[in-house]
ZAKOLSE-697675 format. One record per residue (C-alpha): residue in one letter; x, y, z. Coordinates in nm, 4 decimals. Example, Ala and Ser with C-alpha at 12.3 -4.5 7.8 and 13.67 -1.06 7.14 Angstrom:
REM residues 2
 aa        u        v        w
  a   1.2300  -0.4500   0.7800
  s   1.3670  -0.1060   0.7140
***
This chain:
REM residues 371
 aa        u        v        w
  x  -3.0461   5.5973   3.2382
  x  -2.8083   5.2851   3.1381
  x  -3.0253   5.0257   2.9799
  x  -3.0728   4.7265   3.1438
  x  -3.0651   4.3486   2.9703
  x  -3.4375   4.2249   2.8824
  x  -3.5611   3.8394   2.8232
  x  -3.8963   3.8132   2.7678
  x  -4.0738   3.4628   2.9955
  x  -4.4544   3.4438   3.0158
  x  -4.5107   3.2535   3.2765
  x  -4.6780   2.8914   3.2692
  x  -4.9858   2.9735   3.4464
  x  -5.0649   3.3007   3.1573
  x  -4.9937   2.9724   2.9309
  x  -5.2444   2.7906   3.1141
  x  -5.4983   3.0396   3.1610
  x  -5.5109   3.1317   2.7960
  x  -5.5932   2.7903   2.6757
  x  -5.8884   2.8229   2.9519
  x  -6.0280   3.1195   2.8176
  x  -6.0206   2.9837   2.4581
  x  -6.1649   2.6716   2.5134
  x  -6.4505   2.8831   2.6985
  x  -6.5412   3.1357   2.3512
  x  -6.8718   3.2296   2.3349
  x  -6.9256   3.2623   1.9408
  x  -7.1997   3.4747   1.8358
  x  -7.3811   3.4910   1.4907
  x  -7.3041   3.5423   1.1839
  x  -7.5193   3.7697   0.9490
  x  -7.6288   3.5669   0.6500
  x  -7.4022   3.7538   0.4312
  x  -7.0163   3.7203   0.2907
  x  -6.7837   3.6135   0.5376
  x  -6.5767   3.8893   0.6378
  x  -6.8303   4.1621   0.5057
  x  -6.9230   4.2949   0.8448
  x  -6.6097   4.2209   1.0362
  x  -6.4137   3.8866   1.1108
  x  -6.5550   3.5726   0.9374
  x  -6.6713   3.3462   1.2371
  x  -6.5453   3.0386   1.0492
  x  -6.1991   3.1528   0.9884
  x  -6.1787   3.2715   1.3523
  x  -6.3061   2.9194   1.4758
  x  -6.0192   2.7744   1.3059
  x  -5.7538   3.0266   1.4498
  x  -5.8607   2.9966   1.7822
  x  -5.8390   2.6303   1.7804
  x  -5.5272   2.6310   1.6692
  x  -5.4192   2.8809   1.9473
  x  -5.5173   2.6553   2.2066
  x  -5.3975   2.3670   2.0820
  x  -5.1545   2.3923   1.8026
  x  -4.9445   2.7495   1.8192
  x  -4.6377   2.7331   2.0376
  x  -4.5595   3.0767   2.2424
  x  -4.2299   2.9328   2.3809
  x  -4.0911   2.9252   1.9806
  x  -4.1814   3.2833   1.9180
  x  -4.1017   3.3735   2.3134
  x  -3.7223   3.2480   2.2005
  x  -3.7099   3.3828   1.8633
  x  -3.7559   3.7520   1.9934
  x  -3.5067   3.6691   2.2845
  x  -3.2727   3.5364   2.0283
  x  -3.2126   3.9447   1.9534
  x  -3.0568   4.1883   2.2056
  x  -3.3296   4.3315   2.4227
  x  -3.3099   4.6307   2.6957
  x  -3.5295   4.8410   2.8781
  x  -3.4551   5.1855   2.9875
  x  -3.6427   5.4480   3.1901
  x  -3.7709   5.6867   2.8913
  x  -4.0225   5.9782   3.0048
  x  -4.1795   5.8403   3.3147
  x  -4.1857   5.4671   3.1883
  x  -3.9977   5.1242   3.0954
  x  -3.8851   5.1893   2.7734
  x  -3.8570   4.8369   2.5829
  x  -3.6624   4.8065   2.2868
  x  -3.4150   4.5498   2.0620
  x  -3.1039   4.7364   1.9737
  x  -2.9187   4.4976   1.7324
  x  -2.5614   4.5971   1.6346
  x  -2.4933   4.6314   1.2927
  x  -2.2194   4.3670   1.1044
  x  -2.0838   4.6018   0.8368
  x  -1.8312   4.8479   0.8348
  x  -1.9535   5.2008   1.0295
  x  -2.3294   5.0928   1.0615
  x  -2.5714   5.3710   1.0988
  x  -2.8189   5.4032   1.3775
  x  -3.1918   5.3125   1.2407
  x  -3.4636   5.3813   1.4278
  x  -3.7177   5.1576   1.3145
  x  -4.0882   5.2341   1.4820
  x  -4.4178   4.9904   1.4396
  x  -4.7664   5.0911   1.4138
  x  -5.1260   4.9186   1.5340
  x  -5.2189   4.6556   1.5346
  x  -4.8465   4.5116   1.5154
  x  -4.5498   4.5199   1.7397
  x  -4.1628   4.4355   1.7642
  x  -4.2606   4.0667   1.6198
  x  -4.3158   4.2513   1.2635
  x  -3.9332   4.3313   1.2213
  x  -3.7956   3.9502   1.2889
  x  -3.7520   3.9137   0.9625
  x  -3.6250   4.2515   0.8625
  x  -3.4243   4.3230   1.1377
  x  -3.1074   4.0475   1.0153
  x  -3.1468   4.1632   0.6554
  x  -3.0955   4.5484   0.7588
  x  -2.7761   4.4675   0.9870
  x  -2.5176   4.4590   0.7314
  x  -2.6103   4.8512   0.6639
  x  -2.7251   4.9738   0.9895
  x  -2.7304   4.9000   1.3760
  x  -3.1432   4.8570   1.4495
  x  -3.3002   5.0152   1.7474
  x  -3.6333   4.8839   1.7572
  x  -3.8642   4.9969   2.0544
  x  -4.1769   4.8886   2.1193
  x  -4.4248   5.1754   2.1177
  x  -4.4680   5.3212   2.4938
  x  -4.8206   5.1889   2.6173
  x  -4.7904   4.8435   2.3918
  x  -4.6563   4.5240   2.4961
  x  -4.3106   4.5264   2.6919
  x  -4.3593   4.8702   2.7102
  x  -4.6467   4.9116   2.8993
  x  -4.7216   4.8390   3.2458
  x  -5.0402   4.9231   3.4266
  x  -5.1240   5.3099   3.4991
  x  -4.8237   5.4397   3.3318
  x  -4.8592   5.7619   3.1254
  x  -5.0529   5.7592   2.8163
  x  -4.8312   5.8355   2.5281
  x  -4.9798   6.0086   2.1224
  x  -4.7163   5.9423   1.8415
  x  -4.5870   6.3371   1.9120
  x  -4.4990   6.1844   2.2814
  x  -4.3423   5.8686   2.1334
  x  -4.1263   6.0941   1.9082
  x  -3.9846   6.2762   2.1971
  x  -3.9497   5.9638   2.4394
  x  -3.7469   5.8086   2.0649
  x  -3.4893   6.0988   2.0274
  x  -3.4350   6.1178   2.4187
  x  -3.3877   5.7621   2.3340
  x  -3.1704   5.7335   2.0377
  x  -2.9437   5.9844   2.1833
  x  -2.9511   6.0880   2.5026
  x  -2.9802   5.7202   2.6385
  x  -2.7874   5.5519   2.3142
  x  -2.5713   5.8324   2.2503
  x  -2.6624   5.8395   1.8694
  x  -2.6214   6.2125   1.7500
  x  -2.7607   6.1198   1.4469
  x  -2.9633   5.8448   1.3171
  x  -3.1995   5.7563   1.0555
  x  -3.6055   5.6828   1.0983
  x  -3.7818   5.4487   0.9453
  x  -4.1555   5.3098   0.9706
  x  -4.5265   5.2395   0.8551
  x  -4.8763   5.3467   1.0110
  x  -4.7964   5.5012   1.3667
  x  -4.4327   5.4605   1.2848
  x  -4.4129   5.6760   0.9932
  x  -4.6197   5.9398   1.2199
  x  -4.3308   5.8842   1.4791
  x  -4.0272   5.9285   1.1926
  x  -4.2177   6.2111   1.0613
  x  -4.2388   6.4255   1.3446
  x  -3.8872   6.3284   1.4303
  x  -3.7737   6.4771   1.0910
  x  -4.0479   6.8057   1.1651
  x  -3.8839   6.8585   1.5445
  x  -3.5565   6.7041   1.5200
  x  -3.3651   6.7663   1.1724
  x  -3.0225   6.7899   1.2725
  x  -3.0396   6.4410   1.3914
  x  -3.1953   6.2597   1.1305
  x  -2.9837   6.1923   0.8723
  x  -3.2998   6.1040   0.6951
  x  -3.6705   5.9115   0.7169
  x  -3.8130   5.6214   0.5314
  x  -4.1632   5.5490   0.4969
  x  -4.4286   5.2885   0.3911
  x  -4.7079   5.5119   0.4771
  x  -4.7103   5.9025   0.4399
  x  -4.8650   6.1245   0.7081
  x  -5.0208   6.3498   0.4693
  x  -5.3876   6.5098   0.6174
  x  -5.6774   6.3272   0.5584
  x  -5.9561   6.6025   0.4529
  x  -6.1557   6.5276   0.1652
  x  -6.1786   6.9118   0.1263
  x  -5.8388   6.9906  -0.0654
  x  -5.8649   7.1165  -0.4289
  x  -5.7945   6.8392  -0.6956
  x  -5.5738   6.9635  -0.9326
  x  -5.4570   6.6313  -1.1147
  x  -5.6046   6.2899  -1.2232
  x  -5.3943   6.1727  -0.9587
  x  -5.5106   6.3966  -0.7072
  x  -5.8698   6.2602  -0.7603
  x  -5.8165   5.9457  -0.7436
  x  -5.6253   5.9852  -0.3929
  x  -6.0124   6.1966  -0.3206
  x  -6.2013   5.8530  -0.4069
  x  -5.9748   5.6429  -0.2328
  x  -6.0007   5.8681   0.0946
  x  -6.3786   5.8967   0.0770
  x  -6.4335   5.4890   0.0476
  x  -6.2067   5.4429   0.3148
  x  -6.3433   5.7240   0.5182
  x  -6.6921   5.5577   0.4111
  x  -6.5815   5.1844   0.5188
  x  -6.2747   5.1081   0.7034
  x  -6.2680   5.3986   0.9746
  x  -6.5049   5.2501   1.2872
  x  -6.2085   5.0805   1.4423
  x  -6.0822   5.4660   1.4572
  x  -6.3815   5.6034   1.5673
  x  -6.4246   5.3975   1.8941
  x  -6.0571   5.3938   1.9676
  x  -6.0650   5.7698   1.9385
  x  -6.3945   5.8209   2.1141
  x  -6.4132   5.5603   2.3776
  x  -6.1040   5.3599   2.3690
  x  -6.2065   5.2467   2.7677
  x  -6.5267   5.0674   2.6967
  x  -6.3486   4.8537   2.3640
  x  -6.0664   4.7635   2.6021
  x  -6.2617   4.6055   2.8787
  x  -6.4054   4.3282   2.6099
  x  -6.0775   4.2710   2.4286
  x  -5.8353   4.2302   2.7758
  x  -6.0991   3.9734   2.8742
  x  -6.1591   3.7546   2.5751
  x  -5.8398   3.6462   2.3442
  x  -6.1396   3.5177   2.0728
  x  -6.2329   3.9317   2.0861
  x  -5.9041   3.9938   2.0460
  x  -5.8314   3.8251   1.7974
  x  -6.1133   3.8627   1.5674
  x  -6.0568   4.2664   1.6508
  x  -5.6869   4.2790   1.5166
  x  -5.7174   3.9519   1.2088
  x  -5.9462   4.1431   1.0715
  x  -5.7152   4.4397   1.0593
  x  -5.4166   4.2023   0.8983
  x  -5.6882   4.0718   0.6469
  x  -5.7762   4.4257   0.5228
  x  -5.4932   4.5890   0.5195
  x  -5.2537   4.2881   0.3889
  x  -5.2067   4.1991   0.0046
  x  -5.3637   3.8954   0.0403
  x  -5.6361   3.7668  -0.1789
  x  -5.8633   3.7478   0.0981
  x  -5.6735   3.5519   0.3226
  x  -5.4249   3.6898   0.5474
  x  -5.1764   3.3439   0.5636
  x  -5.0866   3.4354   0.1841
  x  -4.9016   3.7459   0.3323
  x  -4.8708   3.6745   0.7109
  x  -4.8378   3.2811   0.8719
  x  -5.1131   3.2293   1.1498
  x  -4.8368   3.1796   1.3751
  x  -4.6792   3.5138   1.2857
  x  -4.9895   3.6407   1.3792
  x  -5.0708   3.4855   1.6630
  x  -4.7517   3.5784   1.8104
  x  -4.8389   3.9319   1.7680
  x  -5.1740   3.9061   1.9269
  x  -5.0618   3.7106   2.2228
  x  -4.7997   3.9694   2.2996
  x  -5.1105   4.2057   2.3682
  x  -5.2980   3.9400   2.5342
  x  -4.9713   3.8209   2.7862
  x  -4.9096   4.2280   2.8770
  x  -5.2834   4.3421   2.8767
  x  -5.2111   4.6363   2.6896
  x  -5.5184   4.6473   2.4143
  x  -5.6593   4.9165   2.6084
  x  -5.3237   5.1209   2.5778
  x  -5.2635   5.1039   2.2679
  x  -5.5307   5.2447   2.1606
  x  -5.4083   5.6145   2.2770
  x  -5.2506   5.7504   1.9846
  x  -5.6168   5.7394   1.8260
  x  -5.7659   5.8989   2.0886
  x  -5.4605   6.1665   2.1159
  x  -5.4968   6.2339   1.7539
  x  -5.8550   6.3148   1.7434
  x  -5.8373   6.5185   2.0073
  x  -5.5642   6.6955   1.9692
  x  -5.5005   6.7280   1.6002
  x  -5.2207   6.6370   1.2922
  x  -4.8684   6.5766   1.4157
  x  -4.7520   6.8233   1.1740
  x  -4.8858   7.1641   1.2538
  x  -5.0881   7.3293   0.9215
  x  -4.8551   7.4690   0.6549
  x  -4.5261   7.3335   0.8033
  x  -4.3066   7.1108   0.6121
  x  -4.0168   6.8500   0.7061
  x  -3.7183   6.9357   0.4971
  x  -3.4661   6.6064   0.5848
  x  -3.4405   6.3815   0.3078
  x  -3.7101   6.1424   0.2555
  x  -3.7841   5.8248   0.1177
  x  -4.0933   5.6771   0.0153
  x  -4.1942   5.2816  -0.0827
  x  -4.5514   5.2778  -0.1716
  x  -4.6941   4.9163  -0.1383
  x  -5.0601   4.8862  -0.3911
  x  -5.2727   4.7337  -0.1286
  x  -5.1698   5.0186   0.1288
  x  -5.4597   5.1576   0.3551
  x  -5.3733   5.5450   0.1430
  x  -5.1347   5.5874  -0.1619
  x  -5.1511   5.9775  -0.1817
  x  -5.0117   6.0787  -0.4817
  x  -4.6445   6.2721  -0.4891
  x  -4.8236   6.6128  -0.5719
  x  -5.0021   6.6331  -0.2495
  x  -4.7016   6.4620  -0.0687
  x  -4.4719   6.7402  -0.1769
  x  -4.6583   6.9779   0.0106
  x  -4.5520   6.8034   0.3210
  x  -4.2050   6.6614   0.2297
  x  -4.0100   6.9058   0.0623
  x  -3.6894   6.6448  -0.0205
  x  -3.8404   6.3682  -0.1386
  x  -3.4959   6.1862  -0.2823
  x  -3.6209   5.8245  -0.3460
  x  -4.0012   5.7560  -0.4454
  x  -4.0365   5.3787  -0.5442
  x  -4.3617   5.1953  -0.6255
  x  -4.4151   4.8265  -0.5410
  x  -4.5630   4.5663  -0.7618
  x  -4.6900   4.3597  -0.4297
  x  -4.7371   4.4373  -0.0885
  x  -4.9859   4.5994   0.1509
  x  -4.9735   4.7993   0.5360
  x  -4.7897   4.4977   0.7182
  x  -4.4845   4.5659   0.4511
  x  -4.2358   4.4297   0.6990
  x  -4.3960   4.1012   0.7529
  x  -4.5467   4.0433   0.4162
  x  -4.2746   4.1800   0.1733
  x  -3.9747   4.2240   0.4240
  x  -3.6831   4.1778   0.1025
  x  -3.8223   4.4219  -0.0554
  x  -3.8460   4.6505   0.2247
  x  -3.5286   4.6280   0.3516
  x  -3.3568   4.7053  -0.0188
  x  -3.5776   5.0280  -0.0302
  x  -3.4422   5.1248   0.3154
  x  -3.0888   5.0173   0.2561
  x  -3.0754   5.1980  -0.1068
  x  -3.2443   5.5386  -0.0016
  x  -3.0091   5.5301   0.3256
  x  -2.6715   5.4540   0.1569
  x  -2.5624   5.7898   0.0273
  x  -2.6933   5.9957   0.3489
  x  -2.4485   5.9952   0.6162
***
């Protein structure tokens, strides 16, 4: 189980074929409505893709992730890929820090160097996206990813205790680590909380209702990416392996919405930062993969059983433009040591990418008196 060295190298003729494929898009219409009312505005795409073909530069973003310690290790039945970057301060602590969809490991470039002086980083990339996924491997929901992490962190690492930290799938993954594993977690940090999503709970505070309209708009608007990932994550993945302009347009649209941007995502996120992301899917084919946890979760239910509670200490940095900001009434019920609860002034879902400072002091100041 001894990890083995990792350097990521697309090869020239992926290169090649890309810039084939893009230069063949089909565009379709456009409804005669706002751009980006009923999905990815076709102008802004038009742009992007040109640029991908003829402006973006894979081999810069290719060296910037090799530029930090990569392994891969054989993790429940697959290649395990993660960056495990040593810490530079006196007795670092392990960090776990887990992604979510649409991103991967390119999110924590930025946060990664400003968390070393605190902690040593072990960042993994999800099992089933990018490096590590590889054609008919086993499928993997975020309760899967949490075991193949702690058989990870310690049994492969050696790390008898560590901390977790992460947003959208990643703060599924830290928060069944805390349910199933608390005497290794020295604690969990969180940008999104894994509290249920049933519009049926009684409201028993201002807050509490407002969390209700929040949930039933986004229910309402923003959940038909979830539906057909959950339902029929096949069918969606034949389109988006074949065409990068289907790609793209499937996860921009995703970094527009869920970003604190002002309606464009390059306030918050550079086109190159995301392009970098989406060509990671594209280069490894794993769309289609990465859509499991959805289909896991619908059917087979919340990661934290009804009426159970994680009891390690928790943090909690609540961005505005977040996809969900329950309120800390209805959070309790879940966490039961909530220690540090800090709200943001700016910042939406992609927090590492679009606010990573401000990330990284949250983690570093709700970690440093938990040992």
């Amino acid at each position: 189980m001894n990890p083995a060295p990792f350097r990521l190298q697309v090869s020239d003729s992926a290169l090649a074929d890309l810039k084939v494929r893009l230069a063949r898009t089909r565009w379709p219409d456009e409804p005669p409505l706002d751009p980006w009312s009923t999905g990815a505005s076709l102008a802004y795409l038009q742009d992007l893709i040109q640029y991908w073909q003829d402006g973006f530069d894979w081999r810069t973003w290719e060296a910037k992730l090799n530029a930090l310690p990569q392994f891969i290790a054989p993790v429940k039945g697959i290649d395990l890929h993660f960056i495990h970057a040593p810490g530079k301060g006196p007795a670092p602590m392990p960090l776990l820090l887990s992604h979510g969809w649409p991103g991967s490991v390119f999110e924590f470039l930025k946060i990664i160097p400003l968390l070393q002086q605190q902690f040593t980083v072990v960042a993994p990339s999800l099992p089933g996206y990018g490096l590590s996924f590889k054609p008919g491997q086993p499928r993997f929901g975020t309760e899967d990813m949490a075991e193949a992490f702690a058989e990870l962190m310690t049994d492969v690492l050696g790390y008898q205790r560590f901390g977790a930290q992460g947003g959208d799938w990643g703060a599924s993954i830290s928060s069944v680590l805390g349910y199933r594993y608390p005497e290794r977690l020295t604690g969990i940090h969180l940008n999104l909380l894994t509290v249920r999503r049933e519009l049926n709970f009684p409201v028993e505070n201002t807050e509490q209702k407002k969390y209700h309209q929040q949930l039933a708009k986004f229910q309402k608007e923003e959940t038909g990416y979830q539906a057909i990932q959950g339902t029929k994550p096949q069918t969606l993945a034949y389109g988006l392996t074949d065409s990068p302009a289907g790609l793209a347009a499937w996860m921009v649209e995703k970094f527009r919405s869920w970003s604190d941007c002002d309606g464009n995502p390059e306030n918050v996120i550079s086109r190159d930062e995301m392009l970098a992301n989406i060509s990671l899917y594209w280069f490894t084919g794993a769309i289609g993969s990465s859509f499991w946890p959805y289909y896991a979760r619908l059917h087979g239910g919340w990661p934290i059983p009804r009426d159970q509670t994680i009891d390690v200490p928790v943090g909690y940095t609540e961005f505005p433009k977040e996809i969900l900001t329950p309120p800390r009434s209805l959070a309790e019920k879940t966490y039961t040591d909530i220690r540090r609860w800090s709200v943001m002034p700016k910042g939406g879902h992609f927090a590492a990418l679009e606010q990573p400072e401000a990330l990284a002091r949250e983690i570093r100041e709700f970690f440093r008196p938990l040992r």
